[in-house]
N, C-alpha and C positions, 0 to 999 in steps of 0.2 A: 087557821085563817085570821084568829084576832090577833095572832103574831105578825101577821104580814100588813094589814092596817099599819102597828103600831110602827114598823121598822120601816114601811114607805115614807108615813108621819115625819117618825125622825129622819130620815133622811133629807124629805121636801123640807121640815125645818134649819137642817143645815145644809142643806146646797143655798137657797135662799136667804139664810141669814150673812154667807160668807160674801154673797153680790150683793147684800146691804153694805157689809162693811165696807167693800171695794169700794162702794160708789158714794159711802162717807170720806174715805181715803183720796179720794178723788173732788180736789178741793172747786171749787167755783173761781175761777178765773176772772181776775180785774185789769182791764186794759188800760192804761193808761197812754196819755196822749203822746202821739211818737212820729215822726217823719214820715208816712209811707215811703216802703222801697218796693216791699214784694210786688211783683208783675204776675198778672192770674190771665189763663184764659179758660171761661168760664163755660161749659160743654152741655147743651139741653138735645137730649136725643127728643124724639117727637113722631107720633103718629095718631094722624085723624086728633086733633086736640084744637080745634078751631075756637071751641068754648072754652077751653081753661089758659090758652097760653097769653091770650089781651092782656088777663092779670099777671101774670110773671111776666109781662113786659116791665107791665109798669111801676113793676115795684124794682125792677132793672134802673128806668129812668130816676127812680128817687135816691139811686144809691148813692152815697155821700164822698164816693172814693175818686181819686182823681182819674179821669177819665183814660187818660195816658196811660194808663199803667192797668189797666186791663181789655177784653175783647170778650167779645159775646158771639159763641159758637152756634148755631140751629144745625141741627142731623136730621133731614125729615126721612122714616123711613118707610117710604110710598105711601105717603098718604093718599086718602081719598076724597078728601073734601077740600074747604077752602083756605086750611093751613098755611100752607107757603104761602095765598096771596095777601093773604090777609098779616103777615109777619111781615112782607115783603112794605107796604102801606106805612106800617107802626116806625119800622125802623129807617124807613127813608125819612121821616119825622124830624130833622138834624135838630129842630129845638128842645127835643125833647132827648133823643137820643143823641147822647154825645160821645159815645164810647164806638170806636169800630165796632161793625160787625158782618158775619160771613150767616150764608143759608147754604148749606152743602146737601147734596144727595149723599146719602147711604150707600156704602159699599160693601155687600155684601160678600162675606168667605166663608160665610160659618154656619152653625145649628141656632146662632143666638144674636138676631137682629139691633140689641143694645149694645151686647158689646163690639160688633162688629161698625155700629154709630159714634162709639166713641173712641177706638181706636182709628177711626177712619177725620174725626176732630183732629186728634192727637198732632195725624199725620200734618194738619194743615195749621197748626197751633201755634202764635211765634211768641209766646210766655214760657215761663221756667215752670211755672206751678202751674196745673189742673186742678179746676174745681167743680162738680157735677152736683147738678138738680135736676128736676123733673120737670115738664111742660103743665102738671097739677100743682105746682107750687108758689110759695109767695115768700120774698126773704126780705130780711130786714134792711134796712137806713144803714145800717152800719156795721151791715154783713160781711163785709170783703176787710175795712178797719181792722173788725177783732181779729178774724184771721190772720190779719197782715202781723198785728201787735203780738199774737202768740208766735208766730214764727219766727219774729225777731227774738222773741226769750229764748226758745226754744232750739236744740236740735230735731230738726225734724225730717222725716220724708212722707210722713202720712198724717194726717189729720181731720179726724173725725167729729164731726158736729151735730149737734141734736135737733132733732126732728118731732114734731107733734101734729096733731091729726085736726081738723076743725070739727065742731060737733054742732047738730042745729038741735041737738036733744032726742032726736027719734031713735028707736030700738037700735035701729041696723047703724047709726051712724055714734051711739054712744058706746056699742059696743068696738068700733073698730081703735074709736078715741081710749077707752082705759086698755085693750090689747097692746097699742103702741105704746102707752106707758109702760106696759109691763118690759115692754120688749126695751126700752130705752133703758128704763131699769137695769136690767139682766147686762146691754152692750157698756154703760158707764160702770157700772159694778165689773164688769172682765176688765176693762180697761183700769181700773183702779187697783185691780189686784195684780196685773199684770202679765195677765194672761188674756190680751182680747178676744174674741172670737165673735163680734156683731158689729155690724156698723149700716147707717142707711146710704145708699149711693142721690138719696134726695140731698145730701150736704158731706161732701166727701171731697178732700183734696188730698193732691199726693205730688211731687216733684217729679218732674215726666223725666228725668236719669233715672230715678227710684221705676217706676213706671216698665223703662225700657230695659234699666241692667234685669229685671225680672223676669221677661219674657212676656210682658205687655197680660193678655187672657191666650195664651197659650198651654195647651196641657185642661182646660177648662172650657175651652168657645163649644164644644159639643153641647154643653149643657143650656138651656134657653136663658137661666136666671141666673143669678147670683155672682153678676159683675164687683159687686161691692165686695160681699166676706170672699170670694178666691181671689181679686187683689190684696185684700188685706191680709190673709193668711199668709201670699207669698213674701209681701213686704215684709210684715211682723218676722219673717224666717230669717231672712236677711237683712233687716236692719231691726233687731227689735229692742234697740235702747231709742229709736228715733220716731217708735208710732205715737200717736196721742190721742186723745180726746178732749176739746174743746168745750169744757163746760159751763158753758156764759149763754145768759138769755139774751145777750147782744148778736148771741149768733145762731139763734133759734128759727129754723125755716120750718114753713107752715104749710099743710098737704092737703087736697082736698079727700075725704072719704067716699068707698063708695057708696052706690044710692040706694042697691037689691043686694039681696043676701045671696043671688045665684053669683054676683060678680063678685063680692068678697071672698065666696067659697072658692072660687077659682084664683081669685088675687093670693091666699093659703095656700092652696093647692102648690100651687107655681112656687111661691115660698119655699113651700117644705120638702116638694121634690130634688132641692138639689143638698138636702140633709146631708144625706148618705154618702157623698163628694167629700163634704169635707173633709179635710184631713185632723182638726181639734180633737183630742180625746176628750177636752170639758164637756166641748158644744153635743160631742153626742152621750155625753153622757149627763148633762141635763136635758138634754132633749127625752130619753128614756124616762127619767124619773119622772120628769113633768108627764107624760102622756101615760104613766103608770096610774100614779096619783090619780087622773081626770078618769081613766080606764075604771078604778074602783071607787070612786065618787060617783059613777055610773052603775056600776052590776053592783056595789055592796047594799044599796039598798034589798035589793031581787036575794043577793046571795043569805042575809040576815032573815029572810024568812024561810029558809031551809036549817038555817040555827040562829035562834034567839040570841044566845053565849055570844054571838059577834058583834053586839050592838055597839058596846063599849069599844073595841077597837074601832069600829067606823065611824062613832062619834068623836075619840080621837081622832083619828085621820083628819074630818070634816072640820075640826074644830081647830085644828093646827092650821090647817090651810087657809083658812079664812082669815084667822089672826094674821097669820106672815105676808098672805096677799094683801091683807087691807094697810099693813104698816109700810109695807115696800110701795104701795100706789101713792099713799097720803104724804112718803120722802118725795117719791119721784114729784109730785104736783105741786110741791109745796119750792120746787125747782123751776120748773116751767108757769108758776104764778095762779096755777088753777087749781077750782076745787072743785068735787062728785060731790054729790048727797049719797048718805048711808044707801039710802033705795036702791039707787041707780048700780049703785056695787054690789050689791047683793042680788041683783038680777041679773047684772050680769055672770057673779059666781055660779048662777045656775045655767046659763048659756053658757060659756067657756067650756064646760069638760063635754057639752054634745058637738061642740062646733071644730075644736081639739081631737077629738076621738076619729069623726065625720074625716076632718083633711088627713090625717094620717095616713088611714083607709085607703080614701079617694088619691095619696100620693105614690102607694106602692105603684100604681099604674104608671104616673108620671105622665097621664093625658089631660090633659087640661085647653080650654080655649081663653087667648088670650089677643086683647085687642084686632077682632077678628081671626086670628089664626087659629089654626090647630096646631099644639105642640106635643108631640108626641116620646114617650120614655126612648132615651136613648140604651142601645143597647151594646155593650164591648165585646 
Protein backbone atom coordinates (compact mmCIF):
# COMPACT_ATOMS: atom_id res chain seq x y z
CA UNK A 1 0.00 0.00 0.00
CA UNK A 2 2.86 2.55 0.75
CA UNK A 3 3.81 1.73 -2.73
CA UNK A 4 0.70 2.66 -4.27
CA UNK A 5 0.55 6.28 -2.21
CA UNK A 6 4.01 6.82 -3.40
CA UNK A 7 3.35 5.99 -7.34
CA UNK A 8 -0.27 7.79 -7.38
CA UNK A 9 2.03 10.88 -5.77
CA UNK A 10 4.41 10.58 -8.55
CA UNK A 11 2.20 10.22 -11.00
CA UNK A 12 -0.37 13.30 -9.76
CA UNK A 13 3.13 15.05 -9.60
CA UNK A 14 3.77 14.62 -13.23
CA UNK A 15 0.58 14.70 -14.87
CA UNK A 16 0.22 18.18 -13.28
CA UNK A 17 3.61 19.33 -13.62
CA UNK A 18 3.33 18.70 -17.47
CA UNK A 19 -0.09 21.12 -17.67
CA UNK A 20 2.07 23.56 -15.67
CA UNK A 21 4.45 23.48 -18.35
CA UNK A 22 1.90 23.75 -21.21
CA UNK A 23 0.21 26.48 -19.68
CA UNK A 24 3.73 28.34 -19.25
CA UNK A 25 4.26 27.36 -22.95
CA UNK A 26 1.25 29.02 -23.56
CA UNK A 27 2.34 32.62 -23.72
CA UNK A 28 -0.21 35.61 -22.70
CA UNK A 29 -1.29 37.30 -25.61
CA UNK A 30 -0.87 41.18 -26.46
CA UNK A 31 -3.35 42.71 -28.87
CA UNK A 32 -2.50 45.35 -30.44
CA UNK A 33 -4.48 47.95 -32.06
CA UNK A 34 -5.65 46.79 -35.67
CA UNK A 35 -8.82 47.53 -37.95
CA UNK A 36 -11.59 45.29 -36.90
CA UNK A 37 -12.66 43.02 -39.80
CA UNK A 38 -13.94 39.76 -38.03
CA UNK A 39 -17.89 39.70 -38.14
CA UNK A 40 -19.17 37.55 -34.73
CA UNK A 41 -22.63 36.58 -34.05
CA UNK A 42 -22.75 36.18 -30.64
CA UNK A 43 -25.03 32.98 -29.41
CA UNK A 44 -26.76 33.08 -25.48
CA UNK A 45 -28.90 30.12 -25.06
CA UNK A 46 -31.21 30.89 -21.99
CA UNK A 47 -33.66 29.57 -19.70
CA UNK A 48 -35.71 30.96 -16.63
CA UNK A 49 -32.62 33.48 -16.20
CA UNK A 50 -34.67 36.70 -15.70
CA UNK A 51 -32.19 37.59 -12.76
CA UNK A 52 -28.80 37.08 -14.40
CA UNK A 53 -29.34 38.15 -18.07
CA UNK A 54 -29.94 42.41 -17.31
CA UNK A 55 -26.22 42.09 -16.49
CA UNK A 56 -25.05 40.39 -19.69
CA UNK A 57 -27.00 42.75 -21.44
CA UNK A 58 -25.31 45.36 -20.34
CA UNK A 59 -22.06 44.64 -20.37
CA UNK A 60 -23.28 43.75 -24.32
CA UNK A 61 -24.13 47.45 -24.55
CA UNK A 62 -20.57 48.56 -23.27
CA UNK A 63 -18.79 46.58 -25.83
CA UNK A 64 -16.32 48.76 -27.55
CA UNK A 65 -16.68 46.85 -31.02
CA UNK A 66 -18.28 48.31 -33.90
CA UNK A 67 -21.62 47.61 -33.96
CA UNK A 68 -21.84 46.53 -37.57
CA UNK A 69 -19.79 43.85 -37.35
CA UNK A 70 -21.54 41.83 -34.87
CA UNK A 71 -25.30 40.59 -33.62
CA UNK A 72 -26.64 39.39 -30.58
CA UNK A 73 -28.44 35.87 -30.63
CA UNK A 74 -31.03 34.93 -27.45
CA UNK A 75 -32.21 30.96 -27.65
CA UNK A 76 -34.93 31.12 -24.91
CA UNK A 77 -35.44 27.42 -24.17
CA UNK A 78 -39.01 27.61 -22.75
CA UNK A 79 -38.80 29.57 -20.33
CA UNK A 80 -41.00 30.19 -17.43
CA UNK A 81 -40.71 33.41 -16.21
CA UNK A 82 -40.33 36.94 -17.39
CA UNK A 83 -37.18 36.19 -19.68
CA UNK A 84 -38.18 37.11 -23.11
CA UNK A 85 -40.10 40.06 -21.85
CA UNK A 86 -37.97 41.56 -19.99
CA UNK A 87 -34.93 41.07 -22.96
CA UNK A 88 -37.42 42.07 -25.19
CA UNK A 89 -37.71 45.85 -23.07
CA UNK A 90 -33.54 46.07 -22.78
CA UNK A 91 -32.89 45.48 -26.44
CA UNK A 92 -35.56 47.68 -28.07
CA UNK A 93 -33.35 50.29 -26.03
CA UNK A 94 -31.70 51.57 -29.50
CA UNK A 95 -29.62 54.04 -27.29
CA UNK A 96 -28.15 51.68 -25.54
CA UNK A 97 -28.27 48.75 -27.80
CA UNK A 98 -26.77 49.44 -31.00
CA UNK A 99 -25.90 46.09 -32.36
CA UNK A 100 -28.82 43.99 -34.17
CA UNK A 101 -30.46 41.68 -32.35
CA UNK A 102 -32.78 38.46 -32.71
CA UNK A 103 -34.77 36.48 -29.62
CA UNK A 104 -35.60 33.06 -31.15
CA UNK A 105 -37.37 30.03 -29.78
CA UNK A 106 -35.51 26.92 -29.29
CA UNK A 107 -35.93 24.04 -31.59
CA UNK A 108 -35.79 21.28 -30.19
CA UNK A 109 -34.33 17.55 -31.92
CA UNK A 110 -32.42 16.16 -29.35
CA UNK A 111 -31.56 14.74 -25.82
CA UNK A 112 -29.72 18.09 -25.14
CA UNK A 113 -31.66 21.52 -24.97
CA UNK A 114 -28.18 23.61 -25.52
CA UNK A 115 -27.09 22.29 -28.04
CA UNK A 116 -29.98 22.03 -29.92
CA UNK A 117 -30.16 26.24 -28.88
CA UNK A 118 -27.28 26.78 -30.55
CA UNK A 119 -27.47 24.99 -33.51
CA UNK A 120 -30.89 26.32 -33.95
CA UNK A 121 -28.82 30.28 -33.57
CA UNK A 122 -26.28 28.88 -36.09
CA UNK A 123 -29.18 28.33 -38.43
CA UNK A 124 -30.31 32.03 -38.20
CA UNK A 125 -26.63 33.47 -37.94
CA UNK A 126 -25.47 35.90 -40.72
CA UNK A 127 -21.65 36.14 -39.33
CA UNK A 128 -18.68 33.91 -40.36
CA UNK A 129 -17.66 33.45 -36.78
CA UNK A 130 -19.77 32.15 -33.50
CA UNK A 131 -19.21 33.12 -30.34
CA UNK A 132 -20.98 31.60 -27.18
CA UNK A 133 -21.65 32.70 -23.39
CA UNK A 134 -23.90 32.10 -20.85
CA UNK A 135 -27.09 34.04 -19.81
CA UNK A 136 -24.93 34.02 -15.90
CA UNK A 137 -22.26 35.98 -17.54
CA UNK A 138 -20.47 39.29 -17.88
CA UNK A 139 -17.76 40.07 -20.56
CA UNK A 140 -15.56 42.55 -20.99
CA UNK A 141 -15.16 46.28 -23.05
CA UNK A 142 -13.02 44.83 -25.13
CA UNK A 143 -14.22 41.24 -25.53
CA UNK A 144 -15.01 40.82 -29.18
CA UNK A 145 -11.34 43.52 -30.02
CA UNK A 146 -9.08 40.82 -28.61
CA UNK A 147 -10.70 38.02 -30.34
CA UNK A 148 -10.94 40.02 -33.33
CA UNK A 149 -6.94 40.88 -33.09
CA UNK A 150 -6.02 37.04 -32.44
CA UNK A 151 -7.80 35.86 -35.39
CA UNK A 152 -6.24 38.18 -37.56
CA UNK A 153 -2.61 36.77 -36.24
CA UNK A 154 -3.81 33.72 -36.28
CA UNK A 155 -4.85 30.53 -38.39
CA UNK A 156 -7.72 29.69 -36.84
CA UNK A 157 -11.16 27.88 -36.56
CA UNK A 158 -11.60 27.40 -32.98
CA UNK A 159 -10.88 29.66 -30.29
CA UNK A 160 -10.97 29.30 -26.86
CA UNK A 161 -11.13 31.84 -24.02
CA UNK A 162 -10.82 31.96 -20.23
CA UNK A 163 -13.34 32.09 -17.91
CA UNK A 164 -13.43 32.71 -14.02
CA UNK A 165 -15.91 32.40 -11.51
CA UNK A 166 -17.02 35.54 -9.05
CA UNK A 167 -16.64 34.82 -5.41
CA UNK A 168 -18.42 36.80 -2.46
CA UNK A 169 -16.03 34.71 0.03
CA UNK A 170 -18.71 32.14 1.40
CA UNK A 171 -17.68 28.33 1.52
CA UNK A 172 -20.06 27.19 -1.35
CA UNK A 173 -19.00 30.11 -3.56
CA UNK A 174 -15.04 30.04 -2.86
CA UNK A 175 -15.02 26.64 -3.54
CA UNK A 176 -16.57 26.67 -7.06
CA UNK A 177 -14.07 30.01 -7.58
CA UNK A 178 -10.50 27.94 -6.90
CA UNK A 179 -12.36 24.58 -8.74
CA UNK A 180 -12.60 26.73 -12.03
CA UNK A 181 -9.20 27.73 -11.59
CA UNK A 182 -8.08 24.50 -11.37
CA UNK A 183 -10.08 23.55 -14.39
CA UNK A 184 -8.62 26.61 -16.39
CA UNK A 185 -5.47 25.37 -15.42
CA UNK A 186 -5.67 21.90 -16.63
CA UNK A 187 -7.74 23.41 -20.29
CA UNK A 188 -4.71 26.24 -20.95
CA UNK A 189 -1.90 23.70 -19.85
CA UNK A 190 -3.68 20.99 -22.82
CA UNK A 191 -3.74 23.78 -25.04
CA UNK A 192 -0.15 24.66 -24.52
CA UNK A 193 1.08 21.29 -24.99
CA UNK A 194 -1.01 20.56 -27.70
CA UNK A 195 -3.12 18.32 -26.87
CA UNK A 196 -6.49 20.13 -25.92
CA UNK A 197 -9.14 18.47 -24.37
CA UNK A 198 -11.12 21.43 -22.15
CA UNK A 199 -12.67 24.49 -22.94
CA UNK A 200 -15.61 26.52 -21.35
CA UNK A 201 -18.67 27.12 -24.05
CA UNK A 202 -19.12 30.43 -21.46
CA UNK A 203 -16.38 32.14 -24.03
CA UNK A 204 -15.94 29.73 -26.98
CA UNK A 205 -15.67 30.75 -30.73
CA UNK A 206 -15.34 28.75 -33.68
CA UNK A 207 -15.92 29.57 -37.59
CA UNK A 208 -19.45 28.24 -38.48
CA UNK A 209 -17.68 26.20 -41.96
CA UNK A 210 -15.38 24.69 -39.11
CA UNK A 211 -18.83 24.20 -37.18
CA UNK A 212 -20.68 22.66 -40.18
CA UNK A 213 -17.75 20.74 -42.24
CA UNK A 214 -17.85 18.75 -38.74
CA UNK A 215 -21.16 17.79 -38.40
CA UNK A 216 -22.30 20.66 -36.21
CA UNK A 217 -23.29 18.18 -32.35
CA UNK A 218 -23.97 15.35 -34.38
CA UNK A 219 -22.89 11.73 -33.12
CA UNK A 220 -22.99 13.67 -29.42
CA UNK A 221 -26.74 15.66 -29.22
CA UNK A 222 -27.86 12.30 -27.14
CA UNK A 223 -25.81 13.49 -24.51
CA UNK A 224 -27.58 16.72 -22.23
CA UNK A 225 -23.89 18.46 -21.75
CA UNK A 226 -20.79 18.94 -23.17
CA UNK A 227 -21.54 21.21 -26.22
CA UNK A 228 -18.07 22.82 -25.79
CA UNK A 229 -15.26 19.75 -25.30
CA UNK A 230 -17.50 17.34 -28.23
CA UNK A 231 -17.21 20.43 -30.56
CA UNK A 232 -13.70 20.94 -29.78
CA UNK A 233 -12.64 17.39 -29.93
CA UNK A 234 -14.11 17.25 -33.39
CA UNK A 235 -12.53 20.42 -34.58
CA UNK A 236 -9.10 19.74 -32.89
CA UNK A 237 -9.43 16.22 -35.27
CA UNK A 238 -9.78 18.06 -38.27
CA UNK A 239 -8.23 21.09 -38.09
CA UNK A 240 -5.72 20.66 -35.25
CA UNK A 241 -3.05 23.08 -36.34
CA UNK A 242 -6.05 25.83 -36.37
CA UNK A 243 -7.48 25.43 -32.47
CA UNK A 244 -6.21 27.88 -29.86
CA UNK A 245 -6.62 29.44 -26.77
CA UNK A 246 -6.79 32.93 -26.09
CA UNK A 247 -4.87 33.93 -23.21
CA UNK A 248 -5.47 37.53 -22.43
CA UNK A 249 -7.26 39.12 -19.39
CA UNK A 250 -8.65 41.43 -22.22
CA UNK A 251 -10.66 38.48 -22.85
CA UNK A 252 -11.68 37.09 -19.57
CA UNK A 253 -15.59 36.45 -19.19
CA UNK A 254 -16.88 36.38 -15.69
CA UNK A 255 -19.61 33.68 -14.36
CA UNK A 256 -21.90 33.80 -11.69
CA UNK A 257 -21.35 30.87 -9.05
CA UNK A 258 -23.81 28.73 -7.65
CA UNK A 259 -25.62 29.70 -4.34
CA UNK A 260 -26.36 25.84 -2.59
CA UNK A 261 -24.17 23.15 -2.60
CA UNK A 262 -27.31 20.79 -3.82
CA UNK A 263 -26.86 22.96 -7.25
CA UNK A 264 -23.21 22.71 -7.60
CA UNK A 265 -23.42 18.98 -6.89
CA UNK A 266 -25.68 18.77 -9.85
CA UNK A 267 -23.82 21.48 -11.94
CA UNK A 268 -20.63 18.40 -11.52
CA UNK A 269 -22.75 15.82 -11.85
CA UNK A 270 -23.91 17.05 -15.36
CA UNK A 271 -20.21 17.89 -15.92
CA UNK A 272 -18.68 14.69 -15.40
CA UNK A 273 -21.40 12.51 -16.80
CA UNK A 274 -20.53 13.15 -20.29
CA UNK A 275 -16.64 11.99 -19.19
CA UNK A 276 -17.01 8.72 -20.51
CA UNK A 277 -17.98 10.18 -24.26
CA UNK A 278 -15.18 11.61 -24.68
CA UNK A 279 -13.07 10.32 -27.13
CA UNK A 280 -9.20 12.09 -25.39
CA UNK A 281 -7.05 9.39 -24.03
CA UNK A 282 -5.32 12.43 -21.77
CA UNK A 283 -8.68 13.65 -20.62
CA UNK A 284 -9.64 10.34 -19.26
CA UNK A 285 -6.69 9.55 -18.13
CA UNK A 286 -6.18 12.49 -15.97
CA UNK A 287 -9.50 12.21 -15.12
CA UNK A 288 -8.53 8.74 -13.37
CA UNK A 289 -5.55 9.86 -11.55
CA UNK A 290 -7.19 12.78 -10.20
CA UNK A 291 -10.19 10.89 -8.76
CA UNK A 292 -7.55 8.12 -7.54
CA UNK A 293 -5.38 10.66 -5.76
CA UNK A 294 -8.79 12.32 -3.95
CA UNK A 295 -10.22 8.44 -3.63
CA UNK A 296 -6.97 7.92 -1.16
CA UNK A 297 -6.69 11.31 0.28
CA UNK A 298 -10.11 9.85 1.55
CA UNK A 299 -9.73 6.11 2.79
CA UNK A 300 -5.81 6.32 3.58
CA UNK A 301 -6.38 7.98 6.57
CA UNK A 302 -9.08 4.84 7.71
CA UNK A 303 -6.61 2.44 5.64
CA UNK A 304 -3.22 3.64 7.87
CA UNK A 305 -4.84 2.63 11.02
CA UNK A 306 -5.02 -0.94 9.98
CA UNK A 307 -1.15 -0.30 9.29
CA UNK A 308 0.80 2.08 10.80
CA UNK A 309 3.87 1.35 7.96
CA UNK A 310 1.60 3.45 5.58
CA UNK A 311 1.90 6.65 7.24
CA UNK A 312 4.88 7.83 5.21
CA UNK A 313 3.42 6.86 1.92
CA UNK A 314 0.20 9.06 2.69
CA UNK A 315 1.98 11.71 3.96
CA UNK A 316 3.79 11.69 0.59
CA UNK A 317 0.75 11.50 -1.43
CA UNK A 318 -0.78 14.36 0.92
CA UNK A 319 2.13 16.41 0.80
CA UNK A 320 2.87 16.15 -3.06
CA UNK A 321 -0.63 17.28 -3.82
CA UNK A 322 -0.81 20.13 -1.92
CA UNK A 323 2.49 21.46 -3.05
CA UNK A 324 1.56 20.96 -6.90
CA UNK A 325 -2.18 22.20 -6.21
CA UNK A 326 -1.19 25.29 -4.53
CA UNK A 327 1.66 26.15 -7.34
CA UNK A 328 -0.72 25.33 -10.21
CA UNK A 329 -3.66 27.81 -8.51
CA UNK A 330 -1.10 30.62 -7.46
CA UNK A 331 0.20 30.50 -11.81
CA UNK A 332 -3.25 30.23 -12.84
CA UNK A 333 -4.30 33.55 -10.35
CA UNK A 334 -1.55 35.29 -10.84
CA UNK A 335 -3.09 35.19 -14.66
CA UNK A 336 -6.55 36.12 -13.98
CA UNK A 337 -5.14 39.18 -11.58
CA UNK A 338 -6.49 37.44 -8.27
CA UNK A 339 -5.36 36.08 -5.20
CA UNK A 340 -6.68 33.18 -2.19
CA UNK A 341 -5.28 33.34 1.21
CA UNK A 342 -3.33 30.16 2.37
CA UNK A 343 -6.68 29.29 4.53
CA UNK A 344 -9.04 29.48 2.03
CA UNK A 345 -6.82 26.82 -0.12
CA UNK A 346 -6.41 24.58 2.29
CA UNK A 347 -10.13 24.26 3.16
CA UNK A 348 -10.82 23.91 0.21
CA UNK A 349 -8.00 20.94 -0.26
CA UNK A 350 -9.98 19.36 2.25
CA UNK A 351 -13.45 19.70 0.55
CA UNK A 352 -12.20 18.85 -3.15
CA UNK A 353 -11.44 14.99 -2.61
CA UNK A 354 -15.25 14.52 -0.75
CA UNK A 355 -16.92 16.71 -3.39
CA UNK A 356 -14.64 14.93 -6.27
CA UNK A 357 -15.34 11.36 -4.94
CA UNK A 358 -19.29 12.48 -4.21
CA UNK A 359 -19.83 13.45 -8.23
CA UNK A 360 -18.20 10.54 -9.60
CA UNK A 361 -20.35 8.33 -7.83
CA UNK A 362 -23.39 10.40 -8.32
CA UNK A 363 -22.21 10.47 -12.32
CA UNK A 364 -22.25 6.68 -13.05
CA UNK A 365 -25.98 7.24 -13.00
CA UNK A 366 -25.96 10.00 -15.27
CA UNK A 367 -29.31 11.44 -13.45
CA UNK A 368 -29.15 14.64 -12.43
CA UNK A 369 -31.76 17.67 -12.39
CA UNK A 370 -30.86 20.47 -14.22
CA UNK A 371 -32.56 23.95 -14.65
CA UNK A 372 -35.80 22.31 -13.79
CA UNK A 373 -35.41 19.21 -15.71
CA UNK A 374 -34.72 15.71 -15.16
CA UNK A 375 -31.87 14.36 -17.22
CA UNK A 376 -31.47 11.16 -17.32
CA UNK A 377 -28.15 8.58 -18.38
CA UNK A 378 -28.48 7.84 -21.75
CA UNK A 379 -28.28 4.41 -22.64
CA UNK A 380 -26.83 2.81 -26.35
Amino acid sequence: MILVFICIGLIYLISLGLLLIGNLQLGVFSSEAVTPLTRFSIIVPFRNEEKTLPKLVRTFQQLSYPPDLYQLIFVDDASEDASVSMLEVMLQDRSRQRAPSLILSNERHSRSPKKDAITTAISEAKHEWIITTDSDCSVPKGWLDTFDAFIQQNEARLVAGPVRYETNGTMVQNYQYLDALSLQAVAMGSFGLGHPFLCNGANLAYHRTAFESVGGFEGNDHIASGDDLFLLEKIQQAFPKEVHFLKSPEAIVTTQPETTWSAVMAQRIRWASKTAHQKSMESKALGIIVFLTNLLMLAGPVLCLFNSAWWPGYIFLLSIKLVIDYVVLIRTERFFGQQTSAGRFLLNALLYPLVIVTVVFGSITGSYTWKGRLHKKHVN
